[in-house]
Phi, psi and omega in degrees: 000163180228128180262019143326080182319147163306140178231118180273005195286288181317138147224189203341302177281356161268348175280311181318303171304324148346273216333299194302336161289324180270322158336297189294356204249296192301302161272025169232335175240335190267036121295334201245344171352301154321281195304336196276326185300332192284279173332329168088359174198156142315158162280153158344307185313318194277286165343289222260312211294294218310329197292316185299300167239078164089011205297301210263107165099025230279309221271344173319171166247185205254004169261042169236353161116334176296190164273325219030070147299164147318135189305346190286305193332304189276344201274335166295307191275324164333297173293314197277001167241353162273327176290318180263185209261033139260169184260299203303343188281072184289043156315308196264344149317322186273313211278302189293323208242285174288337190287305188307336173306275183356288204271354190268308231223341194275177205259190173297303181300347155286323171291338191287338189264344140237018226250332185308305186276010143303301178317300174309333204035046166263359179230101198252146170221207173191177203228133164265091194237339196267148178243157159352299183250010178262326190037228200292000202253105177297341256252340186261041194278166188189035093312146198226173157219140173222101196332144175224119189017233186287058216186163142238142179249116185232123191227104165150199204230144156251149183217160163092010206272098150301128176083035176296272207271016147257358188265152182266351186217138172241104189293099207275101182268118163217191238251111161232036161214227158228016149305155161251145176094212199300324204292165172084002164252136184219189199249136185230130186259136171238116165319150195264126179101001170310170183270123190106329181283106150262132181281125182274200215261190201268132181292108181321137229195167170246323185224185169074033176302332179269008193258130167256140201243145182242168147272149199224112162229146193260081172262056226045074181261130183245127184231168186273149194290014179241018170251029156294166184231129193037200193312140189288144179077013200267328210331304231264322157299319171291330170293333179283348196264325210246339188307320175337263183327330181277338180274308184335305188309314185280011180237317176297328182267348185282261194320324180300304185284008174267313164326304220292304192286330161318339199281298188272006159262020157271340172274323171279303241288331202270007178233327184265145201248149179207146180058004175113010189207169168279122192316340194283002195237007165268163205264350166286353166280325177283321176300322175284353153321300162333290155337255156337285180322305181298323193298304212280327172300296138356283182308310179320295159342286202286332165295303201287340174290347178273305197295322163324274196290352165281327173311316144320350229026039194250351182298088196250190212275342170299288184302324164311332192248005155299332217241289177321313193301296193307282195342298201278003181255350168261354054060284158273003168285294174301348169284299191303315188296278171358274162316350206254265216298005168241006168059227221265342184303320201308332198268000202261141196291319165296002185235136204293317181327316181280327200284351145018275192266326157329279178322309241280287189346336223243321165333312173293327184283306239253159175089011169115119158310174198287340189290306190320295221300327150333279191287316182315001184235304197292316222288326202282348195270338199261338177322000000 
């Protein structure tokens, strides 16, 4: 059974289009799953069919090489890739999060010169914010770049950087002035192979396993003053201007994946037997179902209204991080009862539940913790 709500925000052709997405996921990615986790990324390969087909960047406009869909397009591949059994695919990374910096704030000659293999996925990327010592706090990078006549020299480290060692092109935030706190932050497209641009190694996860995550170092790396990306000292404003959508994204894969797993432990609980009966048949299995089944319905609800008011521009950051906040903790509330109702098979590595309860977890950090999410929503209630 599927336990999907009727969604009036889509209609026919974004559900055609699901369909073709989820096709393409069960046969071009979930085969390969095993091998990408032993490897630690995905292939290229998985990269150039989504470009081909229309998977990456839905939203270019098209005199840049898109379609310029609509945000369901991209908000449909979010889902439909939380929804299958790889981890690796850093689609909404590249398309939801770094490519719009791109289409936000780069200059013409910068969208002409990537913005195409962005589309394609012959240019794949990623944003670099997070430092050693910093975690969520932007305000504190200690990265630097410093003009030099025509030039930035950028110097200093990065971690945690999804799609870090496939990527080809990065989007760098330091520090190019000698304000303290947000002023003085800005944005650098840096290319994968500048001289000083090193990937350090792929990071070991407790969960996300086929996805690389990289370390990033900045070693008198010299770039042309014309890879800055929009205004010098703007940075820290363009992130806060672009995260709405980057929370939106992490609350649209939080319901998709609570959904995907509630689907299957309501499809094991009516086949696995415990005392002579199906587990589906105690009433404490119906209640936590129950449970569970209202929690995910709720998140729904309250995700398509947010996805709703970004179509609009209407989203801001308080309600993104109400939507981050509810989403990813019921998200892991419902993975764990989930795992609890398949017993010991729930720990076992072959069952989507436990890598599940893996992935999930990370839901809570990355994109501001749930603590950030906090003070944005108390500061605005005590004001």
């Amino acid at each position: 059974m599927s336990l999907e709500i009727k969604r009036k925000l889509f209609d026919s052709d974004h559900e055609q289009f699901r369909a073709m997405v989820r096709k393409f996921l069960q046969e071009e990615a979930d085969p390969h799953r095993e091998e990408w986790e032993k490897n630690g990324q995905v292939s290229r390969e998985i990269w150039k069919r989504a470009g081909e087909l229309g998977l990456l960047c839905p939203g270019v406009p098209e005199a840049f090489g898109g379609v310029g869909a609509d945000f369901r397009y991209n908000a449909i591949v979010v889902e439909e890739t939380a929804r299958c059994t790889v981890s690796g695919l850093g689609f909404g990374l590249h398309s939801d999060i770094a490519v719009p910096y791109i289409l936000a704030y780069g200059t013409e000659e910068q969208k002409d010169r990537y913005l195409q293999g962005c589309i394609d996925g012959s240019i794949i990327t990623a944003i670099a914010m997070t430092e050693p010592g910093t975690g969520s706090d932007l305000q504190g990078v200690k990265t630097r770049a410093v003009k030099d006549g025509d030039e930035y020299v950028l110097n200093g480290s990065k971690t945690f950087i999804t799609n870090g060692q496939m990527a080809d092109l990065v989007i760098v935030v330091a520090k190019s002035g000698e304000e303290e706190g947000a002023k003085g932050v800005s944005l650098f497209l840096v290319e994968a192979g500048t001289p000083g641009f090193e990937k350090g190694k792929n990071l070991e996860k407790i969960g996300l396993k086929a996805q690389d995550t990289s370390e990033l170092f900045f070693d008198n790396v010299r770039i042309p003053a014309s890879n800055l990306l929009g205004e010098e000292g703007m940075g820290f404003i363009y992130l806060m201007q672009e995260l709405a959508q980057e929370r939106l994204q992490v609350g649209l894969i939080a319901v998709a994946g609570a959904e995907t797993i509630l689907e299957h432990t309501v499809n094991y609980v009516k086949e696995r037997k415990a005392f002579g009966r199906t587990i589906s048949s105690f009433q404490n299995t119906q209640f936590k179902l129950a449970e569970l089944s209202a929690m995910v319905t709720q998140a729904r609800i309250f995700a398509d209204h947010c996805l709703e008011l970004h179509l609009t521009k209407e989203l801001d950051q308080v309600m993104a991080a109400k939507l981050k906040l509810m989403t990813t903790e019921m998200q892991c509330k419902v993975i764990d009862e989930c795992l609890q109702l398949h017993g010991g098979y729930g720990y076992m590595w072959e069952y989507p539940v436990a890598r599940a309860f893996a992935d999930s977890r990370v839901q809570k950090i990355y994109a501001g913790t749930n603590e950030i999410m906090k003070l944005i929503i108390g500061r605005t209630l005590v004001q």
